[in-house]
N, C-alpha and C positions, 0 to 999 in steps of 0.2 A: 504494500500500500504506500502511494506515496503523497505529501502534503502539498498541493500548490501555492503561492501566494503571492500576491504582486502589489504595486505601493499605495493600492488604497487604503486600509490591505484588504483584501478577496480572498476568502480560502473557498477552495478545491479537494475535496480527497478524489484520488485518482487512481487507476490501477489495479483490479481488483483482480485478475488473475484469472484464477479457477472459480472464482465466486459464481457461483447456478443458483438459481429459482427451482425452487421443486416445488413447489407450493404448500409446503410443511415443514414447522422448524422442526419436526423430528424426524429423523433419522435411525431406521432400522441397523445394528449394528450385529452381526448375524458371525461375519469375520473377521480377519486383518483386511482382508481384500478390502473391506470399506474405507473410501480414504475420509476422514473425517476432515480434514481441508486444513488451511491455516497457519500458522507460524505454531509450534509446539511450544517456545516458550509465551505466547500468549495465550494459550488457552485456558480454557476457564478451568476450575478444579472439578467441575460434573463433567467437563467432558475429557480432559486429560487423567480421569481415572477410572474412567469408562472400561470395561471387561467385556471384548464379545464375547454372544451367545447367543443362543436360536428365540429367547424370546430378549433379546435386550435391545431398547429404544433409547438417544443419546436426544436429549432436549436442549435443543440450541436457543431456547426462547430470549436466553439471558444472557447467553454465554457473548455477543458482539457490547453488550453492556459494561459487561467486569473488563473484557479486552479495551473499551474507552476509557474505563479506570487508571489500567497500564499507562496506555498513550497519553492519560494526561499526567503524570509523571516525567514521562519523556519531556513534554512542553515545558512543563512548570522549571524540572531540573535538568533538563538534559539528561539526567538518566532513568531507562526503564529500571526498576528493581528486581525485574523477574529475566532480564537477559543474564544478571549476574549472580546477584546475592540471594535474590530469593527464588521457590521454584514453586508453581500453582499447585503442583500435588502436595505439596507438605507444609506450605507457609501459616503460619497464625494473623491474624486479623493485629495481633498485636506488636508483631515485625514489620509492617510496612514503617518504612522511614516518614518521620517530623517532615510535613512538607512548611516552606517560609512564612514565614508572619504577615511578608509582603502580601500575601493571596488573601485575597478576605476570607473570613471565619465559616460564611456559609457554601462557599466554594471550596474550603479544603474537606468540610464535610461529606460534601457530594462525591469527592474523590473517593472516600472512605469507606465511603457507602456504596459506592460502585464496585469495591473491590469485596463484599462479604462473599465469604465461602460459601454461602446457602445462598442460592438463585433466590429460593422467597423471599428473602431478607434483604436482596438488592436492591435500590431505587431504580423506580423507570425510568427509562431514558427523557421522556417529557419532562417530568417532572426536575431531573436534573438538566434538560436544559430550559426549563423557567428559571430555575434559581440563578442559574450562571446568567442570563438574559437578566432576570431582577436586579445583580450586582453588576451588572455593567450599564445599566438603565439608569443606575443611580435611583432607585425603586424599594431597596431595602434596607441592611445596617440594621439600627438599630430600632426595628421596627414599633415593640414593644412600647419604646418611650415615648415613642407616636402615637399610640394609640390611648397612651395615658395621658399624654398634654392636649388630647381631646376631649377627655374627660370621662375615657371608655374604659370598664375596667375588665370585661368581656371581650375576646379578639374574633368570637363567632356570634356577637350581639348585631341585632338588624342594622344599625347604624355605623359598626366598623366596614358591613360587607359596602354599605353606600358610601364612607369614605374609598373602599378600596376600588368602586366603581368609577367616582369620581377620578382618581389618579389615572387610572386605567379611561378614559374619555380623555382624558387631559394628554394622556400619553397617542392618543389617537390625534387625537388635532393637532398635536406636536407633528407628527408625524405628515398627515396628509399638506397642514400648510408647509414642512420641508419638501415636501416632492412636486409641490406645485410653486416654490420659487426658483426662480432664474440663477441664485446663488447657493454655494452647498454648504446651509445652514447645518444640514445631517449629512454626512457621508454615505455615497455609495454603500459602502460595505454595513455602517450602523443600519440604512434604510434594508437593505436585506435582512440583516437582524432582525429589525423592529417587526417585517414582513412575515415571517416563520413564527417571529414570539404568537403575533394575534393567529394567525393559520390555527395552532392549536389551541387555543385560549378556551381554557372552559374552569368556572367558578372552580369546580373541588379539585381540579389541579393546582390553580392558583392560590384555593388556601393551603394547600399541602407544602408548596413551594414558600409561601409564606411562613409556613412553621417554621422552617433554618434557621429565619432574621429573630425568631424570639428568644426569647434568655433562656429559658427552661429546656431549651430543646438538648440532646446530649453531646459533648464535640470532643472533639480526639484534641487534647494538646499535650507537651511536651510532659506533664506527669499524668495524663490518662484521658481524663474525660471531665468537662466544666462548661462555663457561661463567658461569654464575649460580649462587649458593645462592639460595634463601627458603625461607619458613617448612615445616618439615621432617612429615612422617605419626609423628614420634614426638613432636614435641609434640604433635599434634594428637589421639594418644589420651592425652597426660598430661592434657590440659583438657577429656578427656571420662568420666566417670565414671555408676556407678551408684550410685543410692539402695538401701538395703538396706531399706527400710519396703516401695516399694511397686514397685522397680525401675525405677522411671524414668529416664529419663537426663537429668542437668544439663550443660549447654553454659557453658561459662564463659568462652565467646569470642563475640560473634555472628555472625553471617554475612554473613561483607562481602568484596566480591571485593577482593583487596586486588594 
């Protein structure tokens, strides 16, 4: 597989290989002769310890999931853990390397979370990339503390869901007035972004993805598992404003996964 990218930036993944459509992620695994496909050090641990046999089925449902896991490691540090150090058959959940501080808090989660040994236990891939899309959207952080200088002490109270509606409209007309100015108030590549986030937008993913930004939710740090602040959804509409000329919206942060 390989990553494209060019200076807007625009990514690509490219090169799929042997990658086929069967129109089932499972796979009858009967012999060796099956070739289960893929790089062996990415695969997932249900399917790299997979045993033929005459009734044995190999469920890939998840397994392209925990393999994104990997890859974002690659990105984040330049190094995969499982080309080296560690191996999908035998690793613990609690040997994946501290990834940076630089990475916000609900995005080294997701990593986390992508990489569980139990496929049920894995986040779906929607759902991990809202979260990554919310923290580059400047849409999360500290969300909690949002939802208490509103004066909500419920974050599934009718009125959190209408504030979350309102951001999410607001984040639309952000949007459509960037793609109908002359000038690239939103980048190319953000407006693709933005394009995919709504494609799959639906309420109980959104609160799901939501949960990451709150305090109580569980996060992997450097002595195990705790609570984070970062950058909050109320700043993040204080440094978004509109022009009353021509309504367009000025961004007065840029867009950096931070």
């Amino acid at each position: 597989m390989k990553l494209m990218v060019n200076d807007v930036p625009h990514l690509v993944i490219s090169d799929f290989g042997c990658a086929l459509a069967t129109g089932s992620w499972k796979v009858k695994y009967f012999d060796d002769s099956v070739d289960l496909g893929g790089n062996r050090k990415t695969r997932a641990p249900e399917v790299v310890l997979a045993k033929p046999g005459p009734d044995v089925i190999v469920d890939f449902r998840m397994a392209d999931t925990w393999a994104a896991g990997t890859l974002a490691y690659e990105i984040f540090t330049r190094v995969n853990p499982f080309y080296s150090r560690l191996d999908s058959a035998t690793y613990k959940e609690e040997d994946l390397p501290n990834l940076s501080r630089f990475i916000t808090k609900p995005v080294r989660d997701v990593i986390y979370n992508l990489l569980r040994r139990d496929p049920e236990e894995r986040l779906l891939p929607h759902i991990a990339a809202n979260v990554v899309s919310l923290s580059l959207l400047r849409l999360g952080g500290d969300f909690q503390t949002f939802l208490s200088s509103s004066g909500l002490s419920n974050v599934f109270a009718i009125s959190a869901e209408k504030i979350l509606d309102d951001v999410l409209f607001l984040m639309s007309a952000e949007t459509m007035a960037a793609r109908s100015s002359p000038s690239e108030v939103i980048s190319r590549a953000e407006q693709q972004l933005r394009a995919t986030f709504f494609s799959r937008l639906n309420r109980d993913h959104i609160w799901e993805a939501v949960s990451y930004f709150l305090p109580k939710h569980p996060l992997h740090t450097d002595g195990g598992f705790g609570d984070v602040t970062d950058t909050s959804l109320a700043d993040a509409i204080k440094d978004i404003t509109l022009n009353n000329n021509n309504g367009i919206v000025h961004r007065y942060r840029p867009l950096v996964l931070s």
